[in-house]
N, C-alpha and C positions, 0 to 999 in steps of 0.2 A: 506348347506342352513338351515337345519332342528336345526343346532347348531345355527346358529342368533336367528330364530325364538326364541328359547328358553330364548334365554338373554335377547333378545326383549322384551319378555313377561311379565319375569321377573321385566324387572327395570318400564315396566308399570303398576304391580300389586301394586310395591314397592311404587310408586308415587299415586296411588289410596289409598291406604289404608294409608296413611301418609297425604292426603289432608281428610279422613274422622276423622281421627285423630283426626285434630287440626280444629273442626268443627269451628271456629268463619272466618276461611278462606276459608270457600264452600260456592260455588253459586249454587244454584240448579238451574239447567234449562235443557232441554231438548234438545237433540243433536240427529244431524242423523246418525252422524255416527258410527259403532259399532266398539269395539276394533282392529276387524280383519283386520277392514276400513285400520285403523289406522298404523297400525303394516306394511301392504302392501304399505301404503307409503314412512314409513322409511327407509325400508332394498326391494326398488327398486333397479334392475339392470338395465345398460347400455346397450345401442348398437351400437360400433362405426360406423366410416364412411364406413367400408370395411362389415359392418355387423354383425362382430363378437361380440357375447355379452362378459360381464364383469359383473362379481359380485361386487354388491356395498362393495365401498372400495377398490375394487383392482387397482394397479396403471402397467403402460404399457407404451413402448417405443417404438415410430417411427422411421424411419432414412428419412430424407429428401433428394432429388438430389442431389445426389456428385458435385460439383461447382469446374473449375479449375480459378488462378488468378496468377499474374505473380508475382515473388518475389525474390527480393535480397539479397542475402546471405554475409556475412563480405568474403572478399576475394574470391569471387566466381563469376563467370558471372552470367546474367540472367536465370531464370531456370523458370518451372513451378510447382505452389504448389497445389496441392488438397486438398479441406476441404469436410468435411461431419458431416452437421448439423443434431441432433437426439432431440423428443420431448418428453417431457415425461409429461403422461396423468395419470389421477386418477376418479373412479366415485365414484361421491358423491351424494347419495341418489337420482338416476334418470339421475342426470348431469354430464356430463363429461367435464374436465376442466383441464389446462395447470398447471402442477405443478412444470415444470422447464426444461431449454434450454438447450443443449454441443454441442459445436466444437471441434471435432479431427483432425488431418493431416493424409492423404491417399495418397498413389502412386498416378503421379508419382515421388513424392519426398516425403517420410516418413517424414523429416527433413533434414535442410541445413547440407552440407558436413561438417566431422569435417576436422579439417587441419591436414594434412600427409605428411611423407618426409620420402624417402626412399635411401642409396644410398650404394655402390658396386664396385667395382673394376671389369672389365672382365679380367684381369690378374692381380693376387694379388703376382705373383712371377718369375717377366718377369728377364729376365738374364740382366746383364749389359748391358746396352746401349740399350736394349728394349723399348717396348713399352705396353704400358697398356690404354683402356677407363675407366671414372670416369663417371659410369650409375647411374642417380639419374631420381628419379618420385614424383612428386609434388600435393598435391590438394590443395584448399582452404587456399594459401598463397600467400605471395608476396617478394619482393626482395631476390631471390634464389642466393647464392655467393657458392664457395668453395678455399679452398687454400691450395694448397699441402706443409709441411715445409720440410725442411731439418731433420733428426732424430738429425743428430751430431749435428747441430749447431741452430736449429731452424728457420732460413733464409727461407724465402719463394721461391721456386721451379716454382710454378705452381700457378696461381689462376684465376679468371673471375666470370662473371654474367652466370646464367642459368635461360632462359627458364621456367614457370610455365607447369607440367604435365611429359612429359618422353624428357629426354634432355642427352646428354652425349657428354664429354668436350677428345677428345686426349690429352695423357700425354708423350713424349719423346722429347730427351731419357731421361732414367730415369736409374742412375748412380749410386744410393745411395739408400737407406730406406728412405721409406717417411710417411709423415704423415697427411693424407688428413682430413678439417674438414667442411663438407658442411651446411649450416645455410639457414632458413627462416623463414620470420616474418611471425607474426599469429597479427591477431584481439588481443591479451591478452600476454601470453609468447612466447617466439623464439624457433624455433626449433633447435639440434645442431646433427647431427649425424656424426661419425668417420671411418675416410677406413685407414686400415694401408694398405699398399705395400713394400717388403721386396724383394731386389735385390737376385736372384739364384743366387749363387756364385761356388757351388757344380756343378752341370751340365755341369760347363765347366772347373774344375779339376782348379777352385779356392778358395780362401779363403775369408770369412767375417773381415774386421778390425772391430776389437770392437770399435775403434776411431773412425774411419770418417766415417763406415759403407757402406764401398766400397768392392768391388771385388778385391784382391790383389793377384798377382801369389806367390806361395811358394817356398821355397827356404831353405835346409840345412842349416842351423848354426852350429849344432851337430850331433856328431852322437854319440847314444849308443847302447851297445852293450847288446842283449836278450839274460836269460837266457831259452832255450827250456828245458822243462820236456820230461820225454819217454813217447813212447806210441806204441802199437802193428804199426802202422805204420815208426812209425821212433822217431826221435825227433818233440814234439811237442809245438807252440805259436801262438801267437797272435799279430797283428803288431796295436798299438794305431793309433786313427786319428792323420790326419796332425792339428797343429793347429799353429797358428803365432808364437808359441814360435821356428819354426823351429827346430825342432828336426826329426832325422832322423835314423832308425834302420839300424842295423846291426847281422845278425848270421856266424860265424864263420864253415864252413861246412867242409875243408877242410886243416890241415897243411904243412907248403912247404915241398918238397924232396930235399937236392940239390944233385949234381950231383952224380950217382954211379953204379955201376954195376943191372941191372936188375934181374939177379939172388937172388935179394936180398930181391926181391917182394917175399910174401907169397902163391898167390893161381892165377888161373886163374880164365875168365869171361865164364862161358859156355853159355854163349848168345850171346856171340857175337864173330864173325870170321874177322878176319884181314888182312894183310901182317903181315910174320914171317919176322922179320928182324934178326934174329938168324942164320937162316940156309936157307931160303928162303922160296918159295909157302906160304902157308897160315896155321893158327892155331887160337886157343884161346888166344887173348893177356893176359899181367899180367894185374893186380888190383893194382891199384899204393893206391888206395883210393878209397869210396865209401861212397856214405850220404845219410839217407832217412828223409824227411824230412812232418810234415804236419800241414798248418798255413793259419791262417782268418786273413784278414786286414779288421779293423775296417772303419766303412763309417764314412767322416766329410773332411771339405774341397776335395774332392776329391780324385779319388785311387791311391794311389802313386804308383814310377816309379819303377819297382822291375828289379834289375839284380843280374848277377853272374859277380862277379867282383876280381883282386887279393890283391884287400886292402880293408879294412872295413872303412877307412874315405874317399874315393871318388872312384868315378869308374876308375877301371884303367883295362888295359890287364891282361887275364890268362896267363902263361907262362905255356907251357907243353909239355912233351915230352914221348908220341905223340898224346894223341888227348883226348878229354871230351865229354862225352854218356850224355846228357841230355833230362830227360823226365816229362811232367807236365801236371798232369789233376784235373778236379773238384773230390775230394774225391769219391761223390755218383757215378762219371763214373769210377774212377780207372786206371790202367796203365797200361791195359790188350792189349791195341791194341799199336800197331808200328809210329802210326799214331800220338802219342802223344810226340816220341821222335826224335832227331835231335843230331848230328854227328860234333864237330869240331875239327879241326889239320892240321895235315900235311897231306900233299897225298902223300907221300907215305905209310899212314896207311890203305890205299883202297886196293879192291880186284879184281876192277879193273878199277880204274882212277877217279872212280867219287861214289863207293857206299860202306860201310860194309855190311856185313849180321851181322842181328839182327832178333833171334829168328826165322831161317832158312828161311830169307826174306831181301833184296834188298833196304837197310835203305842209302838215301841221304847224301851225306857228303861234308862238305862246309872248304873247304880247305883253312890255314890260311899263310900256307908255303909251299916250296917244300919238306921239310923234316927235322925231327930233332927237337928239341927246336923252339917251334912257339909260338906267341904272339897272343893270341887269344882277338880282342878287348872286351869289357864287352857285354855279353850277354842281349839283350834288350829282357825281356818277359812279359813285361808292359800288353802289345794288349792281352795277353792269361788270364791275373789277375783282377778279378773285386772285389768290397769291395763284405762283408757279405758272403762270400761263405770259403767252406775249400777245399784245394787244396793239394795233393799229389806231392812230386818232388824228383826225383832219379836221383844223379848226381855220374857219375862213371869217375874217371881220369885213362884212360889204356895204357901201354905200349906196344909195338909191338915187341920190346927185343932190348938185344944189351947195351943200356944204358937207364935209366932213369933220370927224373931231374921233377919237377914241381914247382910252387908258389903258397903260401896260395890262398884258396878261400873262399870264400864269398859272402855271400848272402844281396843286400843290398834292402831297402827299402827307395826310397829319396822322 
């Protein structure tokens, strides 16, 4: 305040001594009132309605009653809008006076909804012949459509009207890859949003056609034949995914014997106890052959069907004389328990009708003859074999004496 006064004073001394100046513009005459008079009417202060004073010049803002009124919004139901009207005040030397109006928008609507479109598949990788919902949520639009096409062909599948706000359309079956494109108008541009859905083909030990973008079972066209590298556990590879080109692995585990005197084997099995077909009771049979083997199957269309088989282009019987020790585990568990291996041939390679010992224990044996040269069908060990994993597998061909004879084996992958 003491700062007005000063400048006050100022521009009054300035205006006095500028009117004696230019004396042909002075009036002399007598006044009551003194400069101080003067000065105190100028640089008067306010007092508004609430009481609060205000120094001249200062200016100040009210807020009036917030007002609600009803308003419609482009694509939107009726809603309600709040305003709230503020005044803005200024004092001017004693008076206080209107120096300007605003209206804002207040809860409970800030401003009309902008337009939104949301939309989702609840199964974006349902198996063939499945089913999937097309979940879609809408605001401040109007004519909601969607249309599922064909991937391969572009043909439309699926389509309809949806519902403004939360709506969801069932989609089956759903056979192929799809391409769903759901749309809604707006007050200005359209909205377009995209769900792909994409057939599981894998899950059920199928394949993807890259053509028509269906589930298709696999099937052998070829077979080739893997080279394994060594490795502290045996020979070691890797079996490729399945893929449409049908191809189909093969490793060579063991070469034929054909017919000849058993003395001709080199060592026996100390693990395992038999019928001597030599001279009778029981012993360690010969070792006609043995394979150790350890291999990952690649994931893609499904895990292929793995046997022990006597030819490398289709499954066919083992021939042998007298029986095959096979055992199969996940690498990280190993082939330490009995529990992993299985016994087949002739019964008369049992010790007593129904079992060998294997590692001084009472190992199951699945008899494929009554004796001699048996045809053992291909060994199915599918159910034991899953993708992404490495697996250990010891396969022994043993004789019980007397004579030997066996067929190439093989390991196939179809």
């Amino acid at each position: 305040m003491k700062y007005q006064i000063v400048v006050l004073l100022a521009a009054v001394s300035a205006g006095v001594l500028l009117t004696f100046q230019n004396c042909s513009n002075v009036s002399f005459r007598t006044t009551k009132e003194t400069p101080e008079q003067a000065l105190a009417v100028i640089s008067k202060n306010c007092t508004d309605a609430s009481g609060v004073e205000h120094f001249n010049g200062d200016a100040w803002t009210t807020n009036d009653d917030a007002t609600v009124k009803p308003v419609t919004c482009p694509d939107s139901g009726p809603s309600q809008q709040g305003y709230q009207d503020s005044t803005l005040w200024m004092c001017q030397s004693g008076n206080i006076s209107i120096a300007g109006t605003d209206t804002k928008l207040v809860p409970p609507m800030a401003a009309c909804p902008a337009p939104a479109l949301t939309a989702s598949a609840s199964n974006a990788k349902p198996q063939t012949g499945g089913a999937s919902d097309l979940l879609v949520t809408s605001q401040a639009v109007h004519d909601v459509k969607y249309d599922c096409r064909s991937v391969a062909t572009g043909s439309s599948i699926f389509k309809g009207d949806l519902n403004v706000g939360t709506a969801k359309s069932a989609l089956s079956p759903i056979v192929e890859d799809l391409k769903c494109s759901v749309s809604a108008q707006t007050a200005s541009d359209p909205i377009v949003k995209a769900v792909d859905i994409n057939v599981d083909c894998e899950s059920s030990g199928k394949l993807k056609d890259p053509d028509s973008h269906m589930c298709i079972d696999f099937s052998c066209k070829s077979y080739v034949a893997i080279t394994p590298a060594n490795s502290n556990d045996g020979l070691k590879f890797e079996v490729p995914p399945r893929s449409v080109a049908g191809v189909c692995y093969t490793v060579k585990l063991m070469d034929a014997i054909q017919l000849s005197k058993s003395d001709k084997n080199q060592t026996h099995d100390p693990d395992v106890v038999s019928s001597n077909h030599t001279s009778g009771g029981t012993w360690n049979p010969w070792v006609m052959s043995r394979s150790r083997v350890e291999f990952l199957m690649k994931s893609g269309g499904g895990a292929r069907q793995v046997r022990l088989s006597g030819s490398g282009q289709k499954a066919e019987s083992i021939k042998v004389d007298n029986f095959v020790l096979a055992g199969l585990a996940k690498k990280a568990v190993g082939l330490s328990s009995n529990e992993s291996y299985l016994a087949y041939g002739s019964k008369d390679s049992t010790v007593d009708g129904s079992h060998i010992k294997f590692r001084n224990a009472n190992l199951p044996f699945k008899d494929f003859g009554a004796a001699g040269v048996t045809s053992i069908g291909s060994v199915d060990i599918t159910t034991r074999v899953s993708t992404e994993e490495s697996y250990l597998l010891d396969v022994r061909a043993l004789d019980c004496g007397g004579s030997r004879e066996m067929s190439d084996v093989y390991l196939l992958f179809q």
